[in-house]
C-alpha positions as CSV (number, residue, x, y, z in Angstrom):
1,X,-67.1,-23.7,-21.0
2,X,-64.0,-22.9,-23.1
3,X,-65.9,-21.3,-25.4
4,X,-67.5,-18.6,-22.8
5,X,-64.2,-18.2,-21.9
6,X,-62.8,-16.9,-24.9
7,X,-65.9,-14.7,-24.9
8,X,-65.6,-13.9,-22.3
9,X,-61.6,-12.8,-22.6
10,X,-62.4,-10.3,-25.4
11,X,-65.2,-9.2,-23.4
12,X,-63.6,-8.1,-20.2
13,X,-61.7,-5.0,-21.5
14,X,-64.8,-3.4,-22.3
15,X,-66.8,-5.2,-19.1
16,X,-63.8,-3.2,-16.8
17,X,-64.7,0.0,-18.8
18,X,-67.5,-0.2,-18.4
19,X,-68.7,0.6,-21.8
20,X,-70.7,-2.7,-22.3
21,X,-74.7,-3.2,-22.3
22,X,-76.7,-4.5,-19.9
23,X,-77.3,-7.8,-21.9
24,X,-73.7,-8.2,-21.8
25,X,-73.2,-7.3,-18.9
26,X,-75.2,-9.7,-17.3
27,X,-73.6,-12.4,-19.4
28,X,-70.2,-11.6,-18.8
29,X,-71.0,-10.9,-14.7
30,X,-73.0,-14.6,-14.5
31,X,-69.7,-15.8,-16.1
32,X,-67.4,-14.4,-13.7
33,X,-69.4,-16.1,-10.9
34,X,-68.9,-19.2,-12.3
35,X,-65.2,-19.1,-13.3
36,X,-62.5,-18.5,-11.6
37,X,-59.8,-18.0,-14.3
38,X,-61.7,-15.2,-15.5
39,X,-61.8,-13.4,-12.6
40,X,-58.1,-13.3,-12.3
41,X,-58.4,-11.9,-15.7
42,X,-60.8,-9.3,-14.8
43,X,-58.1,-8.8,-11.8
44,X,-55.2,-8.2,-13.5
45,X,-57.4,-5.8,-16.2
46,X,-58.2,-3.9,-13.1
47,X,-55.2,-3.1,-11.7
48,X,-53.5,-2.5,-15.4
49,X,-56.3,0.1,-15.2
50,X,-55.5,1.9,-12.3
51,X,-51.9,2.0,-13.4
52,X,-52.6,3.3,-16.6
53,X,-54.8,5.8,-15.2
54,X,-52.4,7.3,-12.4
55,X,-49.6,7.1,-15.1
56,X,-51.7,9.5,-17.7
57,X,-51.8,11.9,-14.8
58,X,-49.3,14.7,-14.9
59,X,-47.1,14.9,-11.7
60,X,-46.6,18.2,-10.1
61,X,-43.2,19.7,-10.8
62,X,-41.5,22.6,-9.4
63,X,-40.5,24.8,-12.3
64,X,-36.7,24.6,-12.6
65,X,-34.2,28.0,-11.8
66,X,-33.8,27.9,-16.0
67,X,-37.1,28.2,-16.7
68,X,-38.4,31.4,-13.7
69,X,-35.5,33.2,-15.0
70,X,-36.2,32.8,-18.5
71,X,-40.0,34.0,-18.1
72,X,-38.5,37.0,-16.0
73,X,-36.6,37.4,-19.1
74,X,-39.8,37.5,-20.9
75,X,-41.9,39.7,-18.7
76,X,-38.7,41.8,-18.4
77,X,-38.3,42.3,-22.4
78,X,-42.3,43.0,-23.0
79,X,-42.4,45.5,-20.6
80,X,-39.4,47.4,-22.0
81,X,-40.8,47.1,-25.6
82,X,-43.9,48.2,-24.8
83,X,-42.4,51.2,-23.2
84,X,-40.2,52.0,-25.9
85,X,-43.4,51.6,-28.4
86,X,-45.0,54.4,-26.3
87,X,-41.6,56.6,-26.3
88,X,-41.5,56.0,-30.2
89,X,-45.4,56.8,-30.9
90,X,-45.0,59.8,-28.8
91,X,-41.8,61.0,-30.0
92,X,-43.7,60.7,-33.9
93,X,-46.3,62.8,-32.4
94,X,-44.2,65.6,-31.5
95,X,-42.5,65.9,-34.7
96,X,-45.4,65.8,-36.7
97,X,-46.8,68.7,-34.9
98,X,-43.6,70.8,-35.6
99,X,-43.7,70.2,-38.9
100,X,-47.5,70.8,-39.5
């Protein structure tokens, strides 16, 4: 039975992932019914799995006062330079037409 067991060990990461096939999975279910250690195995692989996946999750954040007044910043600055692109281009315009 040691020997299924070992099998079964490097099985059970992929078993919890579900990622093996059905043959397998059969095998390494009929297994679990039998042994008890493994089970705790499959246990523990279980809720290190859950962890793992709330941890990967990003948490909400508020943004921080730095970081709203630096985009307002931003926004503030591209409006302004798009203005004064306009004023410029315009301003081009009017000259060329006195010359011409």
């Amino acid at each position: 039975m040691k020997k299924h067991c070992e099998i079964i060990e490097d099985l059970l990461p992929l078993y919890v992932d579900q990622v093996t096939n059905t043959e397998t999975k059969m095998f390494v279910t009929d297994h679990l019914t039998e042994c008890e250690r493994c089970r705790q195995i499959k246990a523990e692989l279980l809720k290190n799995k859950s962890y793992a996946v709330n941890m990967m999750q990003p948490s909400p954040t508020e943004p921080s006062p730095y970081e709203l007044a630096f985009v307002k910043h931003i926004q503030k600055s591209r409006r302004w330079s798009g203005a004064s692109f306009i004023l410029l281009i315009f301003l081009f315009s009017l000259i060329c037409w006195f010359l011409v």
